[in-house]
Steps between C-alpha positions, in 0.01 A plus 500: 500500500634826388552839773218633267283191563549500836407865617181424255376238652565685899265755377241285313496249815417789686194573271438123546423530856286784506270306293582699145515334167834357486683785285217788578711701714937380505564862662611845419787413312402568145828306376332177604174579229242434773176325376237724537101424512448594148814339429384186660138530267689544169701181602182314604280653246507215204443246786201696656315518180552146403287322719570136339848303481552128358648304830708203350662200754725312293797255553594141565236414726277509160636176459395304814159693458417412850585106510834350605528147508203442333347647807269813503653799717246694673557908481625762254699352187786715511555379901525097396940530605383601849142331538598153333860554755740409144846548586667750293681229284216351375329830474828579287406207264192726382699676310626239193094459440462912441451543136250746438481485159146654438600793688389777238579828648313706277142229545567596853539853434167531290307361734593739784413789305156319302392461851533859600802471710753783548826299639609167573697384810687157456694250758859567409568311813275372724532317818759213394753733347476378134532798277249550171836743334861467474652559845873569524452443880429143447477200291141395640332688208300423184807552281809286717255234620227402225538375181308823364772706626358807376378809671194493535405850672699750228265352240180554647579828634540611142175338387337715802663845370379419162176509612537748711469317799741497810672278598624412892680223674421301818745420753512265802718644818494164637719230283436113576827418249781789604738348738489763722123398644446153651145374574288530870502319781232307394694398149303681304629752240247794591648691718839507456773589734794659402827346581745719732720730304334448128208831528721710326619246238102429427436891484798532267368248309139600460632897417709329209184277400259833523758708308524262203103535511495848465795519187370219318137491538483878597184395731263772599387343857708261729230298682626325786414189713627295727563767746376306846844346636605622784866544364272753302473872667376788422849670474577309201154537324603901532861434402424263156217765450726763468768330318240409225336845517896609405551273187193601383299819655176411275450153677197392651540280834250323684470504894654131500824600484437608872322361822193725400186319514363335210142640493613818708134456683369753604789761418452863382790689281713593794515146672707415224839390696636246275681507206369478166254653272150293511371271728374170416189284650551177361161268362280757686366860451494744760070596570592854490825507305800678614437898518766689465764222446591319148391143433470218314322199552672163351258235452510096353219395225493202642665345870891485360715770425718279317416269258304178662329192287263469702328803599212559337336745719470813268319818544216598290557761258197686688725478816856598311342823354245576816837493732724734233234772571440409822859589574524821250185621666676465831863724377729207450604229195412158424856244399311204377694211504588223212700194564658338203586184417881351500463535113445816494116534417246751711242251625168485242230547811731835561531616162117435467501767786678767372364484213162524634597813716685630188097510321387682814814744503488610120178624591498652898880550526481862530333412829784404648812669387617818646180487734516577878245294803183547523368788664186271643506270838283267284263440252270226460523397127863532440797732520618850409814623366607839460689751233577872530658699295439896373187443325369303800375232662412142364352195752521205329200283653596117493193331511493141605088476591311706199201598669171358401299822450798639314534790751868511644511699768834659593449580875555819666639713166387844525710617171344569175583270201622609199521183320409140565595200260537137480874365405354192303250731312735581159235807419621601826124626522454719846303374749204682686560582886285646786569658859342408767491516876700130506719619221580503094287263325631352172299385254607181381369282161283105629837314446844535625717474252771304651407276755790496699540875543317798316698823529264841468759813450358776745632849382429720816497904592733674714653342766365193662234516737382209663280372814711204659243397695286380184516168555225314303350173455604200292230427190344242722467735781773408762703736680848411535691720779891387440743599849664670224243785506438505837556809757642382805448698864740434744916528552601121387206360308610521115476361168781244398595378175678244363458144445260273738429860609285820342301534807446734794727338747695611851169514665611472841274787668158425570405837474646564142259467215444473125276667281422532062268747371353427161191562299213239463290533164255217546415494871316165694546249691893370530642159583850635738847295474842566602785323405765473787781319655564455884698306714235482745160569515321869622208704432447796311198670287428657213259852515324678254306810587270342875577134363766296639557147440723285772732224383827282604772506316635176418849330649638398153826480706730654279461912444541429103240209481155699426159361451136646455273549833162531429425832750060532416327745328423843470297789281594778322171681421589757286773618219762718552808538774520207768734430718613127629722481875692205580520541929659257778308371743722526799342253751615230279759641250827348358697648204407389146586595135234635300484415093173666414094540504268366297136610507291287225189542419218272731255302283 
């Protein structure tokens, strides 16, 4: 590390702690070319607008495809070394059988971008150390130990930048093969320790593996893994961080290169004290996304990240496109993953995918890229995005249920509309809307045109101005009150996110209470549930207005373990404002975790 280097990385560490994005503030010194907040957005800029990335797990453990010795091997694909316990010799042995020959870097290439994506992260190493490029750190790579021996990264990062796609490299921290790690104390690879005196040796060689990533493949993010040993600290997240951010100032890192966490639950902007750029939830999206804090979500389209025989558990295309809003609509990015075969072929079941979201993209993609969240708690039939720019502001309206009277209501928008249009309609014909009390009304044709998810284009006046409290009810009636929209009253009750979690939880206090108000349309007679977890058992009730219905909670002994309680039933007599209160009863109270209310309509 150079003098320069080193008084950098003082003053960014220093930002670090006080919770700043890693190179937002590296001190006065105006020598060291400080990254400043609109610094930081121009770097992050092509990623923000993005919002969808190609995920790809390859490497020898495509071979196996989850059986060794004939035997199946439960788990992830890409974990078979470690879950099956192969020694590294006979893991070695893997390599001889590698000959990808249907690799087609430019097949793979088209795809990403037919499919609507905007980049493409790939395993150049994963977990057991075998390298997908030609490593002059090692001979345990595609080119010194297969009979292919060719790189295989360099030509599919030129197939991606030929169609204008960018292309990124995954990296494992932890290394089952290098010599410097040795396996647990319970013999299995995951998690390694590292032996006495060989840290720096690994680091050196990982910096020498990263920098022949950046000058050969010139990759545009650095996604890390593998981060959890605890030969791993924080300290050297900030220090490889820094090193990269030197070799190439444009580079993208994710939070993995650190001890942040994962999912960051619950975090806002300035709890950021980790290193790296985005944070990552793994197979999960966060119920109120991430404010403040970039994001991506990476996601499998079936059970395995890498390739698996036997795993036919795919997503519906419905579910693939319906979570790719889901998470735009929320501020953060989708990396759906593929998991090719050991001869180099994208699996059909995933290409079937792609393609299918690919149809839906062509036609709704300017839904999604370069939007922001959406500015509503909730809506019943779908999902909003948003786009502003100096003409205005569009809501894109992602609608999953097309209402049956063809009246969409948008709930609580007071601004006037200047323009309202369907993205599948090609005459782009406008749309007629209404204002009411609840709301904009758009007028929508009998049938949705896509069933998965129509997208209305909602040009609107002025500066948004919206009632929050709108909450409305679902086609069918029901009124679903989500912990995520919930006001809490008290100093410790609060809403946590996460996964097993997006409840109101730390209800220790008796006396603390929760409360939603929303807007009922169709009022009657309600069927109450609540969906909560408990270690043990107490009572609480629910009270609307002079009613107030008495329950227990139930002891699903575990505080992430929720199921429904039926709590009774209850009126609402007439439209307009209500509001619901969730209250202890202290006689016989002990703390639970509360997921949500449901009020459905009584027969």
């Amino acid at each position: 590390m150079t003098g320069k280097l080193s008084a950098k990385y003082g003053a960014l560490l220093l930002a670090a702690l006080l919770g700043m994005p890693a190179l937002a503030a590296a001190g006065e010194d105006e020598s060291w070319n400080p990254e400043t907040a609109e610094q930081r957005d121009e770097r992050m800029a092509w990623w923000r607008d993005a919002r969808f990335g190609m995920f790809i797990h390859w490497g020898l453990y495509a071979i196996p495809a989850g059986v060794w010795n004939d035997q199946p091997v439960p788990g992830i694909g890409e974990w078979i070394m470690d879950r099956a316990n192969i020694p590294v010799e006979d893991y070695q042995k893997l390599a001889a059988r590698f000959q990808p020959d249907k690799f087609d870097a430019d097949q793979w290439a088209r795809l990403a971008k037919e499919a609507g994506m905007k980049y493409v992260v790939i395993t150049s190493k994963h977990h057991d150390g075998f390298c997908l490029f030609d490593s002059k750190a090692t001979d345990w790579d595609v080119v010194d130990a297969t009979p292919y021996g060719r790189d295989l990264l360099k030509p599919l990062a030129e197939a991606c930048r030929k169609q204008g796609i960018k292309f990124c490299t995954y990296y494992s921290i932890m290394d089952w093969h290098h010599p410097s790690q040795q396996r647990g104390s319970d013999a299995r690879y995951n998690p390694t320790k590292m032996l006495e005196g060989r840290k720096a040796e690994y680091i050196a060689y990982m910096k020498k593996q990263l920098r022949e990533l950046i000058e050969t493949c010139d990759t545009e993010v650095l996604w890390f893994d593998g981060e959890w040993p605890s030969w791993w600290e924080e300290s050297d997240g900030r220090d490889l961080y820094l090193y990269l951010r030197e070799l190439k100032p444009s580079l993208i890192i994710n939070n993995r290169v650190g001890k942040g966490r994962r999912g960051m639950e619950g975090l806002s902007g300035g709890d950021q004290q980790y290193a790296g750029d985005f944070g990552t939830p793994e197979q999960q999206i966060p119920a109120t996304g991430l404010p403040g804090v970039d994001w991506e979500s990476c996601m499998t389209m079936n059970d395995t990240w890498g390739f698996k025989r036997d795993d036919h558990n795919w997503k519906s295309d419905e579910t693939l496109i319906r979570n790719l809003v889901d998470i735009a609509s929320k501020g953060g990015n989708y990396l759906l993953n593929v998991g090719p075969t050991a001869e180099g072929e994208i699996p059909a079941p995933s290409v079937e995918r792609l393609q299918a979201i690919g149809r839906w993209m062509k036609v709704n993609g300017e839904s999604l890229y370069g939007t922001q969240a959406s500015p509503f708690k909730q809506l019943p039939w779908g999902r909003c995005t948003k786009k502003s720019d100096a003409t205005g502001t569009t809501l894109y309206l992602h609608v999953f249920h097309w209402p049956g009277d063809g009246r969409l209501l948008v709930p609580g928008l007071k601004n006037a509309i200047t323009e309202a249009r369907l993205l599948a309609d090609p005459n782009r014909a406008a749309l007629k809307t209404s204002a009411t009390d609840a709301g904009c009304v758009v007028h929508l044709p009998d049938a949705a045109p896509d069933k998965i998810c129509s997208v209305v284009a909602l040009q609107v006046q002025g500066d948004l101005d919206i009632d929050l409290t709108a909450t409305v009810q679902r086609p069918d009636g029901t009124i679903h009150l989500a912990a995520s929209d919930a006001t809490c009253h008290g100093s410790q009750i609060r809403y946590e996110a996460g996964e097993k979690r997006d409840n109101i939880g730390f209800w220790l206090n008796p006396s603390e209470w929760v409360e939603w108000s929303f807007r009922v349309d169709r009022p009657g007679d309600f069927a109450v549930s609540a969906m909560i977890a408990a270690e043990a058992s107490g009572q609480f009730e629910i009270v609307v207005g002079d009613q107030r219905l008495s329950a227990a909670a139930p002891a699903t002994g575990d505080y992430g373990r929720f199921t429904v309680v039926d709590v009774g039933r209850l009126r609402i007599g007439s439209p307009g404002a209500t509001r619901l209160e969730v209250r202890a009863v202290p006689a016989g109270w002990r703390p639970m975790n509360l997921k949500s209310i449901t009020l459905k309509p009584a027969s």
